[in-house]
Residue, then its C-alpha position, 0 to 999 in steps of 0.5 A: x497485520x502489516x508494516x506494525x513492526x519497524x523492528x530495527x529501532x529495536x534491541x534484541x530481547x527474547x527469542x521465539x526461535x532460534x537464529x531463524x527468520x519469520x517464514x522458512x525458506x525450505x519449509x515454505x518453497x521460498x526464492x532467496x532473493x538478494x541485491x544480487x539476483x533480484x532484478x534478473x530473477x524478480x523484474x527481468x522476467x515474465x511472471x508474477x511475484x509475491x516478495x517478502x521483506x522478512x527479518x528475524x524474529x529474534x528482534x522482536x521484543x517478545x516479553x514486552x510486546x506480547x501481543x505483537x509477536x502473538x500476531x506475527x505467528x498468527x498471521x505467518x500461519x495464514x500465509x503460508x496456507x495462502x503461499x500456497x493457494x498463489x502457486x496454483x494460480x502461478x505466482x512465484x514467492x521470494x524472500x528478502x532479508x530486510x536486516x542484513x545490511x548488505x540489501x539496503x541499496x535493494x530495499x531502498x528502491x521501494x521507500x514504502x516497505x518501512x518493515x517487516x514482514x512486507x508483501x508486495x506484489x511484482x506483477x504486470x508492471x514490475x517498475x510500479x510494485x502495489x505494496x499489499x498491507x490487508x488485514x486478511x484472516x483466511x488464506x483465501x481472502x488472500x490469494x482473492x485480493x493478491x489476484x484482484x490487484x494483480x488483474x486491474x488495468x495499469x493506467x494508461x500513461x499520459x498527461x495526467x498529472x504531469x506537473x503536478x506529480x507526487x513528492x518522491x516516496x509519497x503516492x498523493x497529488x498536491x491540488x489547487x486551484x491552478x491545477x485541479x481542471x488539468x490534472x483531474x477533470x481533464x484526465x481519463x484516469x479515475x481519482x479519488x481526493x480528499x479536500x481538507x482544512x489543516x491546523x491545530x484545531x481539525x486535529x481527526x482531519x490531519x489524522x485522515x489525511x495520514x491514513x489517506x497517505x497510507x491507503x494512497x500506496x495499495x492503489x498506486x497505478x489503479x486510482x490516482x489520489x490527490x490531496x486539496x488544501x481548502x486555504x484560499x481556494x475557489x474552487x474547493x467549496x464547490x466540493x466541500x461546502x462546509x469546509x470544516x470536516x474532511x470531505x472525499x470524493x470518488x471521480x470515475x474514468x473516464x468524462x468527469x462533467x457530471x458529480x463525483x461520487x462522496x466517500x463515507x465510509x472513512x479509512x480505516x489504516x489498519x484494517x482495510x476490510x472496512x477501509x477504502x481499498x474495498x470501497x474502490x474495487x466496487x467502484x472499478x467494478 
């Protein structure tokens, strides 16, 4: 459970604890991290982080959303047995207050955090953070997955989408006809597009392409993701014949003269145990 509570529209409504935040500082061996000491403590230095938007709890409507606070304490138990396993291995973990007012210059350096709790992770790259949002049921498959992502080659850096870059907070290429043989074929980098009608009447196409977006964030800097508008386009029906459902095709690193490789699994946001990301860790091998 992740990114489910945009909590700040909220009003504050039963409390689970008094004046306390979702994970404790002391009890869990968490850094306080602020505006202030969290690009000398966090992106200054070597290491690698795990760092938790975290808020109140107080601001979650309990007797409203039962099973929503239910889900919060549940997953906190997980993680703080994987805070554990994460230490062994060498990551450090932070915490970020994402209510006090006072880090929303911090908070607005990563749009892709829109709640709390968040976890992302600062690793090799700390300029280009992975924002891990898994539905995970046991500490292990946790610090697995953290250790997966954080391990994966970054891109290479080069031409690859130069002028056709995603829109700011967005991790998705636009694609057309003018730029597809440039951006895609001819780069060495892996992609993964989806060619797409749009309208009123392919209303499960628009809700893929949503959660395209969505899954697009997690494998920032490991696959590239990019979104063909059917319309017009020449070149698209080569990809998608039929032009009437969504169609997703996986282009390999690397000489991309032979066929992609389809993508039937569906994406499923909420639940990435039978989603995309996996689907794509086998194809990076």
């Amino acid at each position: 459970m992740n990114n489910v509570l945009f909590l700040l529209a909220l009003l504050p409504a039963c409390y689970l604890t008094q004046d306390t935040m979702i994970y404790n500082v002391q009890k869990n061996g968490l850094v306080v991290l602020t505006k202030d000491n969290f690009k000398s403590t966090v992106l200054d230095q070597h290491g690698d982080w795990l760092v938790i938007f975290d808020g109140d709890m107080k601001l979650v409507r309990c007797e409203i959303q039962k099973t929503i606070c239910d889900d919060v304490k549940n997953s906190v138990k997980v993680y703080e047995e994987a805070f554990v396993g994460l230490k062994a291995i060498g990551f450090k973990i932070g915490r970020v207050d994402f209510v006090d007012t006072s880090n929303r210059g911090l908070i607005a350096n990563y749009p892709f955090v829109k709640g709390f709790p968040s976890y992302v992770i600062f690793g090799k790259n700390k300029d280009k953070p992975i924002l891990f949002n898994y539905k995970m049921n046991t500490a292990k498959e946790i610090v697995n997955m953290v250790k997966f992502l954080n391990d994966q080659p970054l891109l290479a850096s080069g031409q690859c989408g130069r002028n056709s870059g995603p829109s700011p907070g967005k991790s998705t290429y636009e694609l057309s006809d003018d730029n597809f043989k440039e951006v895609v074929l001819q780069c060495p980098e892996p992609w993964l597009v989806v060619f797409y009608p749009f309208g009123d009447k392919f209303t499960q196409c628009n809700m893929y392409i949503k959660k395209f977006e969505e899954a697009a964030g997690t494998m920032l800097n490991r696959v590239k993701f990019g979104k063909f508008h059917l319309g017009l386009s020449k070149l698209a029906p080569i990809y998608n014949p039929g032009h009437i459902v969504c169609k997703t095709v996986f282009f390999r690193a690397g000489d991309k003269s032979g066929p992609p490789l389809d993508y039937n699994h569906g994406i499923a946001s909420d639940d990435f145990s039978k989603g995309i990301v996996p689907w794509l860790q086998g194809q990076l091998g």
